[in-house]
Every structure is written in C-alpha cells, then in structure tokens.
C-alpha positions in Angstrom: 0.0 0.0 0.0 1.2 3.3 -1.0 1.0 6.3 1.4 0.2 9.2 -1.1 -1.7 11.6 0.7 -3.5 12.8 -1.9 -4.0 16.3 -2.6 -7.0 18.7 -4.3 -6.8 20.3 -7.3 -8.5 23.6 -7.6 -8.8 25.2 -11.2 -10.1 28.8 -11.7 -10.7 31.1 -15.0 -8.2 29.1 -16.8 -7.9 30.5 -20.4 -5.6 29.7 -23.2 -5.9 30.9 -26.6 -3.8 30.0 -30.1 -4.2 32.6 -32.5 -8.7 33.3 -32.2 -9.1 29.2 -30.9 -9.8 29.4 -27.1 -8.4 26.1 -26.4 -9.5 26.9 -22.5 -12.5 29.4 -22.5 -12.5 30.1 -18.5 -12.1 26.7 -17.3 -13.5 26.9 -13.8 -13.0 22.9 -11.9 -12.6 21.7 -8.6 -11.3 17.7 -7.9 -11.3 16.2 -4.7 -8.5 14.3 -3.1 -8.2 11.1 -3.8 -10.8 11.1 -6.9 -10.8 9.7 -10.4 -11.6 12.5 -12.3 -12.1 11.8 -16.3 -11.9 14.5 -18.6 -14.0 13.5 -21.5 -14.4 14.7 -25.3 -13.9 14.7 -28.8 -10.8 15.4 -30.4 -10.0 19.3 -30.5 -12.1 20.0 -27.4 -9.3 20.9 -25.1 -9.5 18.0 -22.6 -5.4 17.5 -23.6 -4.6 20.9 -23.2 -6.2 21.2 -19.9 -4.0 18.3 -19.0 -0.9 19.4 -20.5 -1.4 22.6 -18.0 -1.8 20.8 -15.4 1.7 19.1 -16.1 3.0 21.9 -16.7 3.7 21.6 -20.2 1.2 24.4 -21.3 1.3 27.9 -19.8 -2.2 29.2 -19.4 -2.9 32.9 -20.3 -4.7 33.2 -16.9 -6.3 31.6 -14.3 -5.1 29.7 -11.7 -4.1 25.7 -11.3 -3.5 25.3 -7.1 -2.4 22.0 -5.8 -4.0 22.2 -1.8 -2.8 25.5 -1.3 0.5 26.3 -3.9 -0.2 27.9 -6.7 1.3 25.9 -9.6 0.7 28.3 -12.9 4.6 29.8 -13.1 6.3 26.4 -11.2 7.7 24.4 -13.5 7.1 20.8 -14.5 9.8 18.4 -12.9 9.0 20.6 -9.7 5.3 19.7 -9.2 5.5 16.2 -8.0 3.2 14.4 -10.4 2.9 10.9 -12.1 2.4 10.9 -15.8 1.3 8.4 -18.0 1.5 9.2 -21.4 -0.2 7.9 -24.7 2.9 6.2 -25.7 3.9 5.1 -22.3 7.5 7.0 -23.3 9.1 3.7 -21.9 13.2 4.0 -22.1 13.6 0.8 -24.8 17.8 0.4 -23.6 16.5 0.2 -20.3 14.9 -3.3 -18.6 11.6 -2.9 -16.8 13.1 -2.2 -12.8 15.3 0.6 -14.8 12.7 2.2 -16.1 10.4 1.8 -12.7 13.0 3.1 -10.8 14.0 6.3 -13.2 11.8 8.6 -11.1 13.6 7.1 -7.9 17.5 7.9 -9.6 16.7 10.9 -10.4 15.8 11.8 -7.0 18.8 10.8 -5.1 16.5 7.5 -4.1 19.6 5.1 -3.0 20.2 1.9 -4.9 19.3 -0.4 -2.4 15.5 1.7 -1.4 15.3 2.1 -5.4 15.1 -2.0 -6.1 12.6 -2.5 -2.9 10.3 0.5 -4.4 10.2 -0.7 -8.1 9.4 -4.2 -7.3 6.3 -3.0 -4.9 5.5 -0.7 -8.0 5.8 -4.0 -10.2 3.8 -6.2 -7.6 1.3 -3.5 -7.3 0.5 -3.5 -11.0 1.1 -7.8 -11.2 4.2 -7.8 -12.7 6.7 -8.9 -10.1 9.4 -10.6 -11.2 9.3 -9.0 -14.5 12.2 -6.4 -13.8 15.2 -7.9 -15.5 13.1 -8.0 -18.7 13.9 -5.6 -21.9 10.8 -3.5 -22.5 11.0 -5.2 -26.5 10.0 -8.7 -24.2 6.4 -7.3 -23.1 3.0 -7.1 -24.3 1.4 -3.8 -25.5 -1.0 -4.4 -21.8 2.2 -4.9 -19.8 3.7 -2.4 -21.1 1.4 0.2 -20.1 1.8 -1.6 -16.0 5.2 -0.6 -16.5 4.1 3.2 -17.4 2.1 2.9 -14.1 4.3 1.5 -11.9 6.8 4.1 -12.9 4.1 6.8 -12.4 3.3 5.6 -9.1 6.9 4.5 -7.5 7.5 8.1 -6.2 4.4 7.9 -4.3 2.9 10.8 -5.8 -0.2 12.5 -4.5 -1.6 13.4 -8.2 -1.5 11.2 -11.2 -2.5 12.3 -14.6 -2.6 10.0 -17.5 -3.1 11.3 -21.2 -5.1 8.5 -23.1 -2.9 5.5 -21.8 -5.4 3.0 -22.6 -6.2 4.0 -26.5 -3.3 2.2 -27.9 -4.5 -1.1 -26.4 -7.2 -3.4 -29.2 -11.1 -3.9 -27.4 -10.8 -6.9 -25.2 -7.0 -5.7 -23.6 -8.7 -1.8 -23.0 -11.8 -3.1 -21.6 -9.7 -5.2 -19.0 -7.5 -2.6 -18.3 -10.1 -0.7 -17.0 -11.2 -2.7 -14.8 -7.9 -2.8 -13.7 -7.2 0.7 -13.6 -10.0 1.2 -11.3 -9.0 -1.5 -8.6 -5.5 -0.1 -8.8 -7.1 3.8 -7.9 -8.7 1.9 -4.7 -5.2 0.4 -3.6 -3.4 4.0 -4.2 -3.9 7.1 -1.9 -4.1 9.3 -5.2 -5.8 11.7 -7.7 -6.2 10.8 -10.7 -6.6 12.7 -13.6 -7.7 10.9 -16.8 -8.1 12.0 -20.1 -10.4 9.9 -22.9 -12.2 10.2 -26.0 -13.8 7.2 -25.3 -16.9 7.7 -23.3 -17.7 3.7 -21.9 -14.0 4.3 -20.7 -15.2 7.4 -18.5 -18.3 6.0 -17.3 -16.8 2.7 -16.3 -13.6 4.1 -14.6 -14.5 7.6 -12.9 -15.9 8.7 -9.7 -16.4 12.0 -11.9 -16.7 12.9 -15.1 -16.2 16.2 -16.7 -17.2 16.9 -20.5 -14.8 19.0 -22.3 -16.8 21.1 -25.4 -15.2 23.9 -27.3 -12.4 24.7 -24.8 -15.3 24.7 -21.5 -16.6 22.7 -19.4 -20.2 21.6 -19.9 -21.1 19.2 -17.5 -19.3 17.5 -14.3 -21.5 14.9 -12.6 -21.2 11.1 -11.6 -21.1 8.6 -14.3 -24.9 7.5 -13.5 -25.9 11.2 -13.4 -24.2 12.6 -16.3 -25.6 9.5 -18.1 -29.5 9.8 -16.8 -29.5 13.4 -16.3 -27.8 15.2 -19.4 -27.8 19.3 -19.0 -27.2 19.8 -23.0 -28.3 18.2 -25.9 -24.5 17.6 -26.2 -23.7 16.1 -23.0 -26.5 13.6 -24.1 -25.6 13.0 -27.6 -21.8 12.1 -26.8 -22.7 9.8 -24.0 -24.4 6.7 -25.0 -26.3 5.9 -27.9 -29.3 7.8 -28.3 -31.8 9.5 -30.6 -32.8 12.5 -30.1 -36.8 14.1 -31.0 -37.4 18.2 -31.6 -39.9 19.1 -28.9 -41.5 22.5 -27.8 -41.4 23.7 -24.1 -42.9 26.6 -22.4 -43.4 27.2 -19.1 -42.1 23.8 -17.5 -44.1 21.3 -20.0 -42.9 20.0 -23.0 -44.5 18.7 -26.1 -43.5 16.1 -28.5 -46.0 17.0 -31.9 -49.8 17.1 -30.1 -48.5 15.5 -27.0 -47.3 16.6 -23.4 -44.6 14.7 -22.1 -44.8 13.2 -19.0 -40.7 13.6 -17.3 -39.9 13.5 -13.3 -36.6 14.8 -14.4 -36.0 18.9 -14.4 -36.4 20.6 -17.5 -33.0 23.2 -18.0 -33.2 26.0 -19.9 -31.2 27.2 -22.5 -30.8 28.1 -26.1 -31.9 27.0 -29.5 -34.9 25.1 -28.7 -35.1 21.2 -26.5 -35.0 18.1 -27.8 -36.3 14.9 -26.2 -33.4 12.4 -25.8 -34.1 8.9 -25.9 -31.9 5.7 -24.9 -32.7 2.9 -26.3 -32.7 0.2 -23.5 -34.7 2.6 -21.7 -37.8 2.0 -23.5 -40.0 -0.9 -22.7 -41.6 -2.8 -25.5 -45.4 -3.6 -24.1 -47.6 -6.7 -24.8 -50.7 -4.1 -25.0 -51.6 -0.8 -24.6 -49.1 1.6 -23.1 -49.8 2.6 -19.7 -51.0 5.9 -19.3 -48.8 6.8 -16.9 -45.9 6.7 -19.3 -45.0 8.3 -22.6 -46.1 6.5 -25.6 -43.7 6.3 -28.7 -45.5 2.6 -30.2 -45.3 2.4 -34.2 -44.4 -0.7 -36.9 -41.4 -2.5 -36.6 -39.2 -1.7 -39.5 -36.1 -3.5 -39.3 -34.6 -6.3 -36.5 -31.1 -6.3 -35.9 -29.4 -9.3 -34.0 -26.0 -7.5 -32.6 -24.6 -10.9 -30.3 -25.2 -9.5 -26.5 -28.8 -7.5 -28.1 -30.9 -7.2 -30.5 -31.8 -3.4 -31.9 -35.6 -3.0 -33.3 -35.8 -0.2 -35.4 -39.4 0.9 -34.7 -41.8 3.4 -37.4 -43.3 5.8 -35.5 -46.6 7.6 -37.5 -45.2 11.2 -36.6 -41.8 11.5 -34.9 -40.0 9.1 -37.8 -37.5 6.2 -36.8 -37.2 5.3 -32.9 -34.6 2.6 -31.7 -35.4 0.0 -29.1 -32.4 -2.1 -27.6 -33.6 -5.4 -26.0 -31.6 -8.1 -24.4 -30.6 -10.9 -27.0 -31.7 -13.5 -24.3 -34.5 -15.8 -24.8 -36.3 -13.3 -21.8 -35.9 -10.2 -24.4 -37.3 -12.2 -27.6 -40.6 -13.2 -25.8 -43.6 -11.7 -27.8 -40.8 -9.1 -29.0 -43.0 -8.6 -32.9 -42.2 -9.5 -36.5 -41.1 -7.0 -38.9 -43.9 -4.7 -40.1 -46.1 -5.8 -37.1 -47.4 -2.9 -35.0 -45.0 -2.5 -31.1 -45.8 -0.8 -28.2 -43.2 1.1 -26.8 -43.2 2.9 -23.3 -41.1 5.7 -22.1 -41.6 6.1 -18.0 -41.4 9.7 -16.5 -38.1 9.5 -14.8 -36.6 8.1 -18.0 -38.2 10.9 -19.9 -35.0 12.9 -20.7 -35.6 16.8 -22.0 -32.6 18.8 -22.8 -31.9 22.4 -24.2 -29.9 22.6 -27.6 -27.0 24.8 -26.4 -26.7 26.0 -22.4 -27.7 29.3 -22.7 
C-alpha cells in the first residue's frame, strides 16, 4: 500500500488561446482528493490541453491551477510532483523494466538499495513482479502500459494524470485494463486525472466525469448522473447511444407533436430550442396498450437487428419518424418481441423521460 496523501486540485478562469481558438474558455474545476476525475471529449475540445497545463507543459494565459494551497501556474514541471502516463507510455527501450520503474527514484537521489525495494512494490502493485530484468522489446502492448504505471506511481505521488494510456491497447486488452485501472485507484492514496475520447471508458472508470466542449466545461456529474440526467443536448448525444426528437417547451411542460410529455426529471433552460433524448434500452416494448402513466412512442417495426449480446428493433413511429429500441438478446428479451412490419408498443416512463436544451444558454 502506497501512502500518497493525496491532494486537491482547484482550477479557476483558466484561459488559453492560439491565434482566435480558445483552447480553454475560462475553465473553472474543482477535484477532490483522492478522486478519479475523467476528462472527456472529442478530439479538439481541449480536454489534452487542460492536461498538459496541469503538467505543466502548457502555460495558461490566466487563471489559476493550485495544488492544496500552492499555486502551480509559473512552477515548473519536474518541480510539481506528479505521475504521468502518457499515450505512448515514453518507456526508455535500452533500459529493462526495474530501470525504467526506478527512473523517477534515480533521479531523485533515491539510494540503490531503497530504489530495487520500491520498483518491485510498484511491479507487484501493478502484477508484474518478477518481470524487472526483462527488456521492454519482451512485453505485451497491456504490460507495457503496467510498467508506465508503476513508474508513475513508484515516487508515491499525490496526483497522477494520464493522457489516453489505454487508446493504444485493441477492445478486449482496454476493456480489462479498466477494470484494472479502477481497482489499482482503490489500492493508491491518489488523484487521478484521466483523459479519454472514449466515453464507456469514463463512465466505467471515474468517480467524476467532466465533459470537455469547445475549450469549456459543460457538465461534471457522476457517471450514472451525467448518463440519466444530461444538461445539453451535447452532453446527451456524446454519451451513449441515443436519438434525439425536436420538442416545444414553455413554461415547464414539453411537447412532443400534439403530445405533453410526462418527465420527473427537471427541465433546463437554454438556447436554440429542447429536444427529447431517448436511450434505447430505456424504452419498454409492451404486450398491449401503453400505460397511461408513461409516454407513448409505439409504431411498426421496420427492421430487426441481431448484434450478439442485443438485438436493436428499429421501430416506425406515425409522426416522430424512426425510434430505436435495444432489448436483451436473451431468450427473456425475444418473448412476444413482434415481427417486422407488425405494430410495437413502446413505453417511455417519466423518470426516464430525458428533456434537454440545444445549447446551455
């Protein structure tokens, strides 16, 4: 067990600017100690560069980046005590694996003797003990990237930020490591701060997520909160599969064609009109007549598509156009699940009625 001590990170009015792109429009973000916090977007959205200031490596054009109480804007990288784990893992190749744990120790006046005991409790940690007399060119593109955090971790840092470490890794390797990845957070008395593209990545690894958009930040919630209680019709639309139906609201209510919408879930205002987001294993396909107590969305089944672990009916509605419905692939999911071109009921409850402004105002 590593003794850390983690520390907060408190972010305010951070800016940065190349030429007119605001790759930090006011970035305003608070992290707890000891939390995962993801940073999550699409490419160009200025999750990296928020990192990167963190580290150190980008100099902000304001704001201020504090570490429990020291202001870190003007201190320079190798004096800020952090971890990093890059894309590439920037392993040394002429180096064997307990060299390249141990770097962070050698550099820091560590003794021989303490640096061998540290980089094999930094390999154990990660499941590669015994593995330190090994040339980097011997290991696996997944043990590889242990190595990355056992070197991140073998100084007993109290913040940890890794740049995408997982991306280079195929499906079934990145999946694992994140399951991995988060038991290793519970074992280490550190922040972490993650950045992704990949959006199952954040909400299976993070105690936080915050979503990066144009250079600010548009939402930080909990995985299950981001996911069930968008605040933009972005937020919504770049976590999870969804479609996504124009409604009109006014004072409160909102209306899908003739139809008021039945939602337990605040309404947020904004800009640009709402839309109604739906998910698609949120909807209930119904033997009958949809309850009146939910939304009703039933039309034709157009198309059935078996995808292994589901199955995805694509479902005609008379008005609103093409609606998806996920349903397990079980024997459970298929029972009186409808032919193609036979009519489907299709419920949407209230408190998975999800209602979201275009743009946040």
């Amino acid at each position: 067990m590593f003794a850390n001590k983690s520390q907060t990170i408190d972010i305010s009015n951070l800016c940065k600017s190349y030429g007119s792109v605001n790759a930090l429009d006011d970035v305003s973000l608070n992290i707890s100690a000891g939390e995962f916090l993801t940073l999550l977007g699409p490419s160009g959205s200025g999750k990296t560069t928020l990192l990167m200031a963190l580290a150190g490596f980008v100099r902000p054009d304001g704001g201020s980046i504090r570490f429990g109480d020291r202001e870190m804007i003007t201190t320079p990288p190798h004096k800020r005590g952090l971890g990093m784990v890059f894309q590439s893992y920037a392993l040394f190749p002429f180096m064997t694996v307990a060299e390249n744990v141990a770097y962070p120790l050698k550099i820091r006046g560590v003794s021989k003797s303490d640096q061998k005991i540290r980089a094999e409790r930094a390999l154990e940690t990660v499941e590669l003990g015994g593995y330190g007399n090994r040339r980097i060119n011997q290991l696996s593109g997944g043990q590889k990237q242990r190595v990355a955090l056992a070197r991140a971790m073998v100084f007993e840092p109290q913040i940890i930020l890794m740049d995408e470490p997982l991306s280079a890794l195929d499906k079934k390797l990145r999946e694992h490591m994140q399951i991995e990845l988060k038991a290793l957070h519970q074992k280490l008395d550190a922040t972490i701060v993650y950045v992704t593209h990949d959006q199952r990545e954040a909400l299976t690894m993070s105690d936080r997520i915050a979503v990066v958009n144009h250079g600010r930040i548009e939402q930080v919630e909990t995985p299950e909160r981001l996911y069930r209680q968008p605040h933009s019709f972005f937020v919504a639309d770049f976590i999870g599969e969804s479609i996504s139906l124009p409604v009109t609201v006014a004072k409160g209510t909102a209306q899908l064609g003739e139809r008021v919408l039945k939602s337990d879930l605040p309404i947020a205002l904004g800009s640009g009109g709402h839309r109604l987001v739906v998910r698609p294993e949120l909807l209930e396909v119904t033997p009958g007549d949809v309850p009146e107590t939910a939304n009703d969305l039933s039309g034709y089944v157009h198309d059935i598509i078996y995808q292994g672990d589901s199955v995805l009916v694509i479902v005609q509605h008379d008005s609103v156009g093409q609606i998806n419905v996920r349903v397990p692939a079980n024997r459970a999911g298929q029972i009186g699940l409808p032919s193609k071109g036979e009519r489907i009921g299709l419920a949407l409850h209230p408190e998975d009625t999800i209602i979201v402004p275009e743009h946040i105002s």
